[in-house]
mmCIF file of the N, C-alpha and C atoms, coordinates in Angstrom:
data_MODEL
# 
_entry.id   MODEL 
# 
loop_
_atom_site.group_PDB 
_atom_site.id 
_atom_site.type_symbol 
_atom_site.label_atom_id 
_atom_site.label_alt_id 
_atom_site.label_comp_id 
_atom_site.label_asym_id 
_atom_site.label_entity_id 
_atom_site.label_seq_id 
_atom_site.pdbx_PDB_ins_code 
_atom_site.Cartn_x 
_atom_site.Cartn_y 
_atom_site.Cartn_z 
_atom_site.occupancy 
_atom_site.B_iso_or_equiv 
_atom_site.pdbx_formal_charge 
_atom_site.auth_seq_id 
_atom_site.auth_comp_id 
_atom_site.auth_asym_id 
_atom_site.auth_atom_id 
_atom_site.pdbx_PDB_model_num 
ATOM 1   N N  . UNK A 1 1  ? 95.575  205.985 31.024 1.00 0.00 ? 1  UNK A N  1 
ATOM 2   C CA . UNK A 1 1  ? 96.173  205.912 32.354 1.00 0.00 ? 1  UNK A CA 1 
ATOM 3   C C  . UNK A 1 1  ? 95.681  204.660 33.066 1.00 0.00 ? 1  UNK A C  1 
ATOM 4   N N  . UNK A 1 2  ? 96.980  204.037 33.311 1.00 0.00 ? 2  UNK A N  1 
ATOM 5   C CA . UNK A 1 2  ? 96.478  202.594 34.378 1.00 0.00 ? 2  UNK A CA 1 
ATOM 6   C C  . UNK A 1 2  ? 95.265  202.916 35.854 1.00 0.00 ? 2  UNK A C  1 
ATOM 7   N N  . UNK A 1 3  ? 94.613  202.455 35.932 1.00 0.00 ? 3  UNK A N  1 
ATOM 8   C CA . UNK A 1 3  ? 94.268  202.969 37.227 1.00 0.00 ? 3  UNK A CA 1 
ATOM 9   C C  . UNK A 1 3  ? 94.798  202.458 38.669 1.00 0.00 ? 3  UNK A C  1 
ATOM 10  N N  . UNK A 1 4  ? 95.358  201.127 38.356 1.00 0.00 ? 4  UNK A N  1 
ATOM 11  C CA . UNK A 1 4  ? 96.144  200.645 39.116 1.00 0.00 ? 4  UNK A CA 1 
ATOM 12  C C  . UNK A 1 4  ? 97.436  200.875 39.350 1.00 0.00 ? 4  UNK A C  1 
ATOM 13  N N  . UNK A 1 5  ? 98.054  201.921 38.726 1.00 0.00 ? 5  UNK A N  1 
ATOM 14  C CA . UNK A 1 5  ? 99.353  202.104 38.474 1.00 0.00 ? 5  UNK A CA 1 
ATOM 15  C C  . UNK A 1 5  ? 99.613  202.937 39.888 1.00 0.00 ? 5  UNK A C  1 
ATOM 16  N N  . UNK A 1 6  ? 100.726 202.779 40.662 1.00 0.00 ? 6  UNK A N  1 
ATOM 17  C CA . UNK A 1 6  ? 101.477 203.848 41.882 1.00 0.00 ? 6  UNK A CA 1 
ATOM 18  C C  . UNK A 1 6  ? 102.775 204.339 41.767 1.00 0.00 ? 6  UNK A C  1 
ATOM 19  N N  . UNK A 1 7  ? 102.607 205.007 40.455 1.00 0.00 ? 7  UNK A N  1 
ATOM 20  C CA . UNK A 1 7  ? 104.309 205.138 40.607 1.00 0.00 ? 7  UNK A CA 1 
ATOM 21  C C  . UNK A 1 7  ? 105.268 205.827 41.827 1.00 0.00 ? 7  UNK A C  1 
ATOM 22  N N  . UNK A 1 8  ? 105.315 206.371 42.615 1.00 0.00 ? 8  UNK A N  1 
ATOM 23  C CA . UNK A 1 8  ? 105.796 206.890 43.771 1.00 0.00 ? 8  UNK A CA 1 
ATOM 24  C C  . UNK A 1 8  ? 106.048 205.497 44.669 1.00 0.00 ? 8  UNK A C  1 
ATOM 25  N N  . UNK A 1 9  ? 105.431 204.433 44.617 1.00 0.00 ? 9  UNK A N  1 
ATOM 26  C CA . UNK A 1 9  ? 105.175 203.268 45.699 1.00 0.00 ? 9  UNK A CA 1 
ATOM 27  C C  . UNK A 1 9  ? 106.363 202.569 45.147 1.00 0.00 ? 9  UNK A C  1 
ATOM 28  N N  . UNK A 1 10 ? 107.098 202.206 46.545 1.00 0.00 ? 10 UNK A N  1 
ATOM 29  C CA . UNK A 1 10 ? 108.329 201.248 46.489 1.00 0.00 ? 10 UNK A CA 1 
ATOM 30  C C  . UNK A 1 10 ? 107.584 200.051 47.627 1.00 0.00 ? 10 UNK A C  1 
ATOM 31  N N  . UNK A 1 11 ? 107.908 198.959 47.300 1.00 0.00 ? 11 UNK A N  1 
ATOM 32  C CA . UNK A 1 11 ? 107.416 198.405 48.737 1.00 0.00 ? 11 UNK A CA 1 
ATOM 33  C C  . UNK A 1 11 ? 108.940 197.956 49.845 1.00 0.00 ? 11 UNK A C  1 
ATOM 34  N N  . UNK A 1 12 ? 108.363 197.756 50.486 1.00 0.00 ? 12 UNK A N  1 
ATOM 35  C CA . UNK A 1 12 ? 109.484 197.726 51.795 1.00 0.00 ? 12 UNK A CA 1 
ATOM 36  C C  . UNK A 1 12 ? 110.431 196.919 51.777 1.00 0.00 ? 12 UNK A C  1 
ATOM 37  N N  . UNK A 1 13 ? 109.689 195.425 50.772 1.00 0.00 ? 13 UNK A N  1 
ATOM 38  C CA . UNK A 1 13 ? 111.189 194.895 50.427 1.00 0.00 ? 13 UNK A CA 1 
ATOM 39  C C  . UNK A 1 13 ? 112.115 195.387 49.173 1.00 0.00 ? 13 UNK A C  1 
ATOM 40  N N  . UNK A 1 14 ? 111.445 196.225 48.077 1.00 0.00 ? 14 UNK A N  1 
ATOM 41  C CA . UNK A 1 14 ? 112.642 196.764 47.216 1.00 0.00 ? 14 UNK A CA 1 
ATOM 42  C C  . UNK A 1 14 ? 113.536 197.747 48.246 1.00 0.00 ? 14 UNK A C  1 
ATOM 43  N N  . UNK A 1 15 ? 112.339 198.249 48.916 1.00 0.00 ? 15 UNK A N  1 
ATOM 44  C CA . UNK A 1 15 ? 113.380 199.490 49.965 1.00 0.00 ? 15 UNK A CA 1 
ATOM 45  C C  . UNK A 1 15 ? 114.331 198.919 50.521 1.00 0.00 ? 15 UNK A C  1 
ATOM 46  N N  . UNK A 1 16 ? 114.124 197.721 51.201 1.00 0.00 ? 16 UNK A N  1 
ATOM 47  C CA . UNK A 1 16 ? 115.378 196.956 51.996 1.00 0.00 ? 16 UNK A CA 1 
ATOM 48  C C  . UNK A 1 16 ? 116.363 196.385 50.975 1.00 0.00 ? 16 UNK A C  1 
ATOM 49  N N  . UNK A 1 17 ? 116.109 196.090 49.630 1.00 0.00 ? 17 UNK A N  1 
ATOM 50  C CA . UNK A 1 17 ? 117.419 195.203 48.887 1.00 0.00 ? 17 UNK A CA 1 
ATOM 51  C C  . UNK A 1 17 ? 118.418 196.666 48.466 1.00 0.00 ? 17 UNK A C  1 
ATOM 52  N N  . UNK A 1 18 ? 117.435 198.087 48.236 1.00 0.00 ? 18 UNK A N  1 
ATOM 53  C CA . UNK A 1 18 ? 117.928 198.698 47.468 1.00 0.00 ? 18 UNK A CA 1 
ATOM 54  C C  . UNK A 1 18 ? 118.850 199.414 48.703 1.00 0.00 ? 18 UNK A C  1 
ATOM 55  N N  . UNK A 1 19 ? 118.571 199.691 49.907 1.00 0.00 ? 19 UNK A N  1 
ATOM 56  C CA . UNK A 1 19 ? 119.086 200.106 51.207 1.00 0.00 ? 19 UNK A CA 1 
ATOM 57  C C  . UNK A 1 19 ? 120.106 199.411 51.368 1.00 0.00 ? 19 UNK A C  1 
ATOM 58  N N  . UNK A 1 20 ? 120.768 198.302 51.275 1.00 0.00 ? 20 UNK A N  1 
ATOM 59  C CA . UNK A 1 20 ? 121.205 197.013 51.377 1.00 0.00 ? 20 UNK A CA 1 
ATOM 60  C C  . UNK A 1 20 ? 122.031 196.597 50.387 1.00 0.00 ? 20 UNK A C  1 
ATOM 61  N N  . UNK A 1 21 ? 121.931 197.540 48.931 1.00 0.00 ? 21 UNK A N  1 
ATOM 62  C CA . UNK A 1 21 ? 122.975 197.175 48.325 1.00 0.00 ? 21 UNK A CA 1 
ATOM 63  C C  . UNK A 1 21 ? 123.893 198.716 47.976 1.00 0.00 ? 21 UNK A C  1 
ATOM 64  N N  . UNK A 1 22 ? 123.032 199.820 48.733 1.00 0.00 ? 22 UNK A N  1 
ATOM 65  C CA . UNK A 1 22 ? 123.669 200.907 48.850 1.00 0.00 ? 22 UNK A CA 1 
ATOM 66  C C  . UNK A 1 22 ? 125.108 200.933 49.700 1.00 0.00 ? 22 UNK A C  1 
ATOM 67  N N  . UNK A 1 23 ? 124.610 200.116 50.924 1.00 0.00 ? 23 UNK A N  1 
ATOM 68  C CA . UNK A 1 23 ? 125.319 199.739 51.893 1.00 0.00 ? 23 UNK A CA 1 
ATOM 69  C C  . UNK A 1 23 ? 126.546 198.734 52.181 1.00 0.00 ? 23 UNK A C  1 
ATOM 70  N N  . UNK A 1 24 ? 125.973 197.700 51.196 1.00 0.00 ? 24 UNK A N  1 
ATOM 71  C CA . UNK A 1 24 ? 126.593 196.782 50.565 1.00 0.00 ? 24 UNK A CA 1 
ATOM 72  C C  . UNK A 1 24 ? 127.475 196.867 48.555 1.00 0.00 ? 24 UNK A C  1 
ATOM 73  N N  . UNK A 1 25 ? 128.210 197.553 48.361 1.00 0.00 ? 25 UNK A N  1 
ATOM 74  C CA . UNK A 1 25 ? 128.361 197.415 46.727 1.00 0.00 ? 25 UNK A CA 1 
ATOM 75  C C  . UNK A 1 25 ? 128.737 196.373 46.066 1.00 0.00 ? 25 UNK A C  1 
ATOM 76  N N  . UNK A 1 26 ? 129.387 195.726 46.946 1.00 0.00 ? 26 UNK A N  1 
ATOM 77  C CA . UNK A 1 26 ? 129.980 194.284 46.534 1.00 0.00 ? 26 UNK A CA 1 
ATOM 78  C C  . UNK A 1 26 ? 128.716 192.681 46.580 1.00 0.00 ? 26 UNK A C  1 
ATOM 79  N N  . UNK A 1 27 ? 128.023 193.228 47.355 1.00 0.00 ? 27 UNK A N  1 
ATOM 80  C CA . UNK A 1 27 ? 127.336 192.245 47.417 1.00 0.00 ? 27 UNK A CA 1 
ATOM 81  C C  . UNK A 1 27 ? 126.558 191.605 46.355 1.00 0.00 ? 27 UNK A C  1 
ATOM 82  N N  . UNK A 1 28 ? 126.408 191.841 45.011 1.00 0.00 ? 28 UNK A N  1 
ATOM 83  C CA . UNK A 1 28 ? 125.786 191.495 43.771 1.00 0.00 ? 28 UNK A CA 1 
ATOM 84  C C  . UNK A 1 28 ? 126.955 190.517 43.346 1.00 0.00 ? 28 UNK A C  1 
ATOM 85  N N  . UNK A 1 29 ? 128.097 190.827 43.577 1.00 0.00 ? 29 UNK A N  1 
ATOM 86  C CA . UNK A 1 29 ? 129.463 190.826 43.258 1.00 0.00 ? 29 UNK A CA 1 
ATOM 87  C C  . UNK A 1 29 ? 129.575 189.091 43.876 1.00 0.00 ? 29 UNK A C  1 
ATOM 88  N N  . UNK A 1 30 ? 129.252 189.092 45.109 1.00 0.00 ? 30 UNK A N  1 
ATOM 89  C CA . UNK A 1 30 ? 129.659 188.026 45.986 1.00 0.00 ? 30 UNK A CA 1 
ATOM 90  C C  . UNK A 1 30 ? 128.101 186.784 46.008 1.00 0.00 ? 30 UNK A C  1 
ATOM 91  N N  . UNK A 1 31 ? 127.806 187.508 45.654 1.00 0.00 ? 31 UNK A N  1 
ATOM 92  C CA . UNK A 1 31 ? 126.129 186.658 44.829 1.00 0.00 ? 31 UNK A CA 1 
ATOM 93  C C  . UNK A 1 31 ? 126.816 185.468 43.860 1.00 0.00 ? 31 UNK A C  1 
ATOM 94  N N  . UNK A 1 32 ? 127.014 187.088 43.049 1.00 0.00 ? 32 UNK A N  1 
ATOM 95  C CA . UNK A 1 32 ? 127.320 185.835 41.476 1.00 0.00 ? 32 UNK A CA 1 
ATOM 96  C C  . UNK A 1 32 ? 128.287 184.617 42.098 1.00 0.00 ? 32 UNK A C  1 
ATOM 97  N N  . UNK A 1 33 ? 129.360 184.663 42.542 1.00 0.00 ? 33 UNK A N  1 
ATOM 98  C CA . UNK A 1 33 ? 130.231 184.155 42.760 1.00 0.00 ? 33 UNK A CA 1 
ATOM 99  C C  . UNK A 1 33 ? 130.189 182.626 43.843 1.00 0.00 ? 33 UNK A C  1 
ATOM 100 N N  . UNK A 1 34 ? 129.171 183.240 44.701 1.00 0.00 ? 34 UNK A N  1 
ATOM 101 C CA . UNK A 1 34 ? 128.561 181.670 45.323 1.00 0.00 ? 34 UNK A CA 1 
ATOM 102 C C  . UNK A 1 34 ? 127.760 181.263 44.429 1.00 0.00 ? 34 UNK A C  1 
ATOM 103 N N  . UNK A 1 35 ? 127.009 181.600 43.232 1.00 0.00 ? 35 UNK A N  1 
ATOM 104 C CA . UNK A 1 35 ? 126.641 180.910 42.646 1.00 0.00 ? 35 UNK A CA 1 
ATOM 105 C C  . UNK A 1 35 ? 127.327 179.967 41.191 1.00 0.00 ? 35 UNK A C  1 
ATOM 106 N N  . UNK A 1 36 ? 127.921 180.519 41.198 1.00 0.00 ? 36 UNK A N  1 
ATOM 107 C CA . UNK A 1 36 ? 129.003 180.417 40.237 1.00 0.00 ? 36 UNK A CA 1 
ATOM 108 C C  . UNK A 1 36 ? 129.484 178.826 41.367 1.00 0.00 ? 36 UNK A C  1 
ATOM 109 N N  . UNK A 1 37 ? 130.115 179.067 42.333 1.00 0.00 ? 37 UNK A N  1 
ATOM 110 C CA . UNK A 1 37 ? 130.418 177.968 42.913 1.00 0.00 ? 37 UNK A CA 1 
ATOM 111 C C  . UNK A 1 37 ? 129.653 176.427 43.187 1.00 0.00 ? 37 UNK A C  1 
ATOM 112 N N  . UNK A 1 38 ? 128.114 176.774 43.920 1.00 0.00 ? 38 UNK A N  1 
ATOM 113 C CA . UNK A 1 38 ? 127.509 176.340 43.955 1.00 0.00 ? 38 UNK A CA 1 
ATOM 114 C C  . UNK A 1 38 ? 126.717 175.177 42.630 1.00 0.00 ? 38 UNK A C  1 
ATOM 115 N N  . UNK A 1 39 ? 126.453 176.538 41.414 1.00 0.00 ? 39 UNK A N  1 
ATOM 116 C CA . UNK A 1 39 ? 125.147 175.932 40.661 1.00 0.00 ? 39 UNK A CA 1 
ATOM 117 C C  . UNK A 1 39 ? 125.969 175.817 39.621 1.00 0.00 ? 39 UNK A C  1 
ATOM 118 N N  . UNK A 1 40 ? 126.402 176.912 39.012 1.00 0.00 ? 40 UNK A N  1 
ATOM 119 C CA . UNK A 1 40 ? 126.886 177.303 37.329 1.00 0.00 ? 40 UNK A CA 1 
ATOM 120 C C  . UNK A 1 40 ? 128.078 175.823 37.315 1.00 0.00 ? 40 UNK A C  1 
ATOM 121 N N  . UNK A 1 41 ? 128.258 174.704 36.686 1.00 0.00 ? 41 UNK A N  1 
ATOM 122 C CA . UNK A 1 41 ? 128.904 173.809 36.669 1.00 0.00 ? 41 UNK A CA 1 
ATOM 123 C C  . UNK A 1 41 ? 128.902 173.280 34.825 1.00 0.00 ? 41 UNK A C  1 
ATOM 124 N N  . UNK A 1 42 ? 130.423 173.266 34.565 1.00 0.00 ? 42 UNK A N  1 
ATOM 125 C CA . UNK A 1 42 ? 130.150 172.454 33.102 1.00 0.00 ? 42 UNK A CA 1 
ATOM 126 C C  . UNK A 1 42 ? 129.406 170.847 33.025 1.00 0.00 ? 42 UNK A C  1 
ATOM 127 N N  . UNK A 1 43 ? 128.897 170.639 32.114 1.00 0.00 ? 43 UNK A N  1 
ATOM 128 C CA . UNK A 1 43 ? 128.575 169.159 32.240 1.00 0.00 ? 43 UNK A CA 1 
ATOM 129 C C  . UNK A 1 43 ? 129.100 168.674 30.886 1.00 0.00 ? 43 UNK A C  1 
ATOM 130 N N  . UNK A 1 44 ? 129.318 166.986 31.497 1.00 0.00 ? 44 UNK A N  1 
ATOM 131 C CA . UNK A 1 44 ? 130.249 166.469 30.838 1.00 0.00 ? 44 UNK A CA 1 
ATOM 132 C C  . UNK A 1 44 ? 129.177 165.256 29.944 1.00 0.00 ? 44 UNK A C  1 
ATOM 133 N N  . UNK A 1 45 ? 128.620 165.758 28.988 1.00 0.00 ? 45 UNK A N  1 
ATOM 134 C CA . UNK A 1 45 ? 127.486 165.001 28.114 1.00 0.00 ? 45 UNK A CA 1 
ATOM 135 C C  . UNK A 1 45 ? 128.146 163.560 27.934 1.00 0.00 ? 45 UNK A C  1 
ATOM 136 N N  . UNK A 1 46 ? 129.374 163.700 27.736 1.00 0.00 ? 46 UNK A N  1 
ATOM 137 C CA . UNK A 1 46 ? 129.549 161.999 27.514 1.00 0.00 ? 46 UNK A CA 1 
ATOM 138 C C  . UNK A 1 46 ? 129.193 161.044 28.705 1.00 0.00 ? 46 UNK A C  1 
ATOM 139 N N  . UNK A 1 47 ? 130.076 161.825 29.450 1.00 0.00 ? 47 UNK A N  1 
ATOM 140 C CA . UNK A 1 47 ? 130.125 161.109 31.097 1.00 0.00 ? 47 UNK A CA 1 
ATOM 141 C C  . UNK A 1 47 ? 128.573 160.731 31.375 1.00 0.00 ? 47 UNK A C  1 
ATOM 142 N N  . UNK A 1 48 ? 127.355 161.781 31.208 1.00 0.00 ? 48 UNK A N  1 
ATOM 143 C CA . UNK A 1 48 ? 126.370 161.456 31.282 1.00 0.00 ? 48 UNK A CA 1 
ATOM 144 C C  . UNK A 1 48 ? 125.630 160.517 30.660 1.00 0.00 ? 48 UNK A C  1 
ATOM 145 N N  . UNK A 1 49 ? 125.891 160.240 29.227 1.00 0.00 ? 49 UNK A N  1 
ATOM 146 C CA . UNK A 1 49 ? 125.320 159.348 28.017 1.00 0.00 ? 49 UNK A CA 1 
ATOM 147 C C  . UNK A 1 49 ? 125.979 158.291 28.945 1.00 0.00 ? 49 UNK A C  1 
ATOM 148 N N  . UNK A 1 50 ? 127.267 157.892 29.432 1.00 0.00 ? 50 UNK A N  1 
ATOM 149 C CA . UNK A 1 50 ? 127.970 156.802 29.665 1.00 0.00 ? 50 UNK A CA 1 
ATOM 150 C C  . UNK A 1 50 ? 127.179 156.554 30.946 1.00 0.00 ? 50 UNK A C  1 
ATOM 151 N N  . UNK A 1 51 ? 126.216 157.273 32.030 1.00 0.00 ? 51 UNK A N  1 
ATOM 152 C CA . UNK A 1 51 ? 126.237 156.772 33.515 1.00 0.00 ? 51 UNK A CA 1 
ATOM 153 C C  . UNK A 1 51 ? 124.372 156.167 33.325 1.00 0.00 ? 51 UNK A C  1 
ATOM 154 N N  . UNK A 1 52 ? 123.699 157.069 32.299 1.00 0.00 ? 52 UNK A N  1 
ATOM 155 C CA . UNK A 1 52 ? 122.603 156.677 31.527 1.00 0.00 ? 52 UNK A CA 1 
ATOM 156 C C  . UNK A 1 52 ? 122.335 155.179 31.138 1.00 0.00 ? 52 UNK A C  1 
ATOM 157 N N  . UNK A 1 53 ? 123.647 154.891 30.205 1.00 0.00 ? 53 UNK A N  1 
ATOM 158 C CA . UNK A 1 53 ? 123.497 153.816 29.029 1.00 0.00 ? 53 UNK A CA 1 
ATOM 159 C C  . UNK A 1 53 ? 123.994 152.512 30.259 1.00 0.00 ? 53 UNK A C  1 
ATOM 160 N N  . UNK A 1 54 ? 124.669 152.979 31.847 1.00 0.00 ? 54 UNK A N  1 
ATOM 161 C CA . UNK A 1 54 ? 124.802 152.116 32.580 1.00 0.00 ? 54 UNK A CA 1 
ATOM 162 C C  . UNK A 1 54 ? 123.634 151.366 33.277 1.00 0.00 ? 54 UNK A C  1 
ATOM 163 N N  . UNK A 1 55 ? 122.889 152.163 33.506 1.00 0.00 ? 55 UNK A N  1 
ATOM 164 C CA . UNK A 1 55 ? 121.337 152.386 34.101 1.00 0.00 ? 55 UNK A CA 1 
ATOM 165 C C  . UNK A 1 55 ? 121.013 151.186 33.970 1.00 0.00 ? 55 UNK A C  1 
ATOM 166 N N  . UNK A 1 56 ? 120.745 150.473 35.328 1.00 0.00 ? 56 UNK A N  1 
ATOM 167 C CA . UNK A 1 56 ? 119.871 149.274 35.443 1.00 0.00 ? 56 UNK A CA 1 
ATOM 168 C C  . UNK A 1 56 ? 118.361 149.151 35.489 1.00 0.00 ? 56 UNK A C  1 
ATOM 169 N N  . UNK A 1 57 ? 117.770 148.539 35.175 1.00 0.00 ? 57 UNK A N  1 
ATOM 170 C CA . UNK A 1 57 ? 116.172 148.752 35.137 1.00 0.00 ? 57 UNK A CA 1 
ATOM 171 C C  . UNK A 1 57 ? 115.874 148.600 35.878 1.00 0.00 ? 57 UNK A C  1 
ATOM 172 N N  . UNK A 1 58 ? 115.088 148.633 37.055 1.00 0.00 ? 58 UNK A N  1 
ATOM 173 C CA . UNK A 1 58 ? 114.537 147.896 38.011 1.00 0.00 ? 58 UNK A CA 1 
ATOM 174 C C  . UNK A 1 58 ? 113.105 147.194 38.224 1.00 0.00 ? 58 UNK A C  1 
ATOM 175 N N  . UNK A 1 59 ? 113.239 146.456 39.052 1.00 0.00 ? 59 UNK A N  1 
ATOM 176 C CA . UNK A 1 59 ? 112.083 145.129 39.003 1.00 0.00 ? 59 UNK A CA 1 
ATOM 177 C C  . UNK A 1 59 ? 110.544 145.994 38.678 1.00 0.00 ? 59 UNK A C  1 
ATOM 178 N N  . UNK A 1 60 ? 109.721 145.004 38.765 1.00 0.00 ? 60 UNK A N  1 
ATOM 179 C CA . UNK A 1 60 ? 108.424 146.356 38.811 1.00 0.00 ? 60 UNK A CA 1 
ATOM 180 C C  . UNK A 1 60 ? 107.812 145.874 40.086 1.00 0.00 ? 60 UNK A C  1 
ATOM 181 N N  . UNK A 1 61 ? 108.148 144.937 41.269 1.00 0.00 ? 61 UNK A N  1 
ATOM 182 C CA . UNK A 1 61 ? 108.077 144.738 42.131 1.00 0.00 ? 61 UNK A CA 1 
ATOM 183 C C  . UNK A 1 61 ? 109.334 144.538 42.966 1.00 0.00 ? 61 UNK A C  1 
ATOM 184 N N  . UNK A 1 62 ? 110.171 145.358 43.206 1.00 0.00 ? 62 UNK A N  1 
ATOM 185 C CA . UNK A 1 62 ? 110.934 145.367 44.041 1.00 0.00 ? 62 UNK A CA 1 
ATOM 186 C C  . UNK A 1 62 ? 111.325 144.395 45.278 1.00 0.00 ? 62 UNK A C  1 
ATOM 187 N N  . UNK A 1 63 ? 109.858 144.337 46.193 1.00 0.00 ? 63 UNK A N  1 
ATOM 188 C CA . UNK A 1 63 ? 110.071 143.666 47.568 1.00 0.00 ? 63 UNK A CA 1 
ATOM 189 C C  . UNK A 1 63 ? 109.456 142.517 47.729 1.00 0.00 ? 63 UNK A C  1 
ATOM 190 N N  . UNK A 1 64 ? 109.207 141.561 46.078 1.00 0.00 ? 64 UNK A N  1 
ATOM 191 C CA . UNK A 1 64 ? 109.254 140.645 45.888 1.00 0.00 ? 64 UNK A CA 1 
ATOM 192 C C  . UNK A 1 64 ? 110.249 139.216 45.883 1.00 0.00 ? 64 UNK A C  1 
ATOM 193 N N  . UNK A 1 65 ? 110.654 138.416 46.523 1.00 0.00 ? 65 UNK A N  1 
ATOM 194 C CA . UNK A 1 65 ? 111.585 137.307 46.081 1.00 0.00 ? 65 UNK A CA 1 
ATOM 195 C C  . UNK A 1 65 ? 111.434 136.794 44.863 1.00 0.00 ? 65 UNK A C  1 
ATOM 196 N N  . UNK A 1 66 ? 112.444 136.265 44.875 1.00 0.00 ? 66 UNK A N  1 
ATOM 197 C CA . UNK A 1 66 ? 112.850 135.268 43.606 1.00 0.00 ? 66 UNK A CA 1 
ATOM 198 C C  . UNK A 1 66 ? 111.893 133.806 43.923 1.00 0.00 ? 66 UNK A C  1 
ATOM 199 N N  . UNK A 1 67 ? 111.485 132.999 43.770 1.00 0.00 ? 67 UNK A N  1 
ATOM 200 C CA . UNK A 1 67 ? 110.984 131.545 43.882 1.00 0.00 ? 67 UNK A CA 1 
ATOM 201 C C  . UNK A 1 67 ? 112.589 131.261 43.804 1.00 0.00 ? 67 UNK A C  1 
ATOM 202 N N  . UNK A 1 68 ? 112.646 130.191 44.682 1.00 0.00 ? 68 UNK A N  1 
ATOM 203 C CA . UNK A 1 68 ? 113.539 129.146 44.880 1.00 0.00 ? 68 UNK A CA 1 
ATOM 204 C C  . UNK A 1 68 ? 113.808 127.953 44.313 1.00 0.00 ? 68 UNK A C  1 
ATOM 205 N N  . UNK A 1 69 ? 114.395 127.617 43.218 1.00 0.00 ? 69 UNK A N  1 
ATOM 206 C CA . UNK A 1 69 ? 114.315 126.637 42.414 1.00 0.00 ? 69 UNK A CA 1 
ATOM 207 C C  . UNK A 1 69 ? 115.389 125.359 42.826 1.00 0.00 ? 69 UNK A C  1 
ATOM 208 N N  . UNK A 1 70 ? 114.594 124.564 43.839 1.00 0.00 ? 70 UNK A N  1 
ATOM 209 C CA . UNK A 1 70 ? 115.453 123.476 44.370 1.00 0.00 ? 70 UNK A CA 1 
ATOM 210 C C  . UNK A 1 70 ? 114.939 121.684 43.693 1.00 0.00 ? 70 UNK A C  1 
# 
C-alpha cells in the first residue's frame, strides 16, 4: 500500500474541468477544432528545403561598415 496514495481526493481543479465539461459536452469538441485551426498545419518539406537552401549567412559583425575603397 502506497502511503501517499488518496484515492477519494479530487483536487479542485479536476473538480472544475470535470464540472465544466459536464456542463459543457461539446467543449472537448470545440478544443480540438481551434486547434486543429490554429496549430495542426501540413508542412510543405520542399517549400522548406527551398526557403533553407535560400538562407543568407550573416556577417559575424553585423554593425560593422564596409571600409571604403576610394
Amino acid at each position: 500500500m502506497n502511503l501517499f496514495a488518496r484515492p477519494h481526493y479530487t483536487s479542485d481543479a479536476t473538480q472544475f474541468i470535470e464540472s465544466l465539461k459536464q456542463q459543457k459536452p461539446e467543449l472537448e469538441v470545440e478544443q480540438r477544432q481551434g486547434r486543429a485551426l490554429l496549430w495542426d498545419k501540413s508542412i510543405d518539406r520542399e517549400l522548406t528545403a527551398q526557403a533553407r537552401a535560400a538562407n543568407v549567412k550573416q556577417k559575424p559583425y553585423v554593425y560593422q561598415t564596409e571600409p571604403s575603397l576610394r
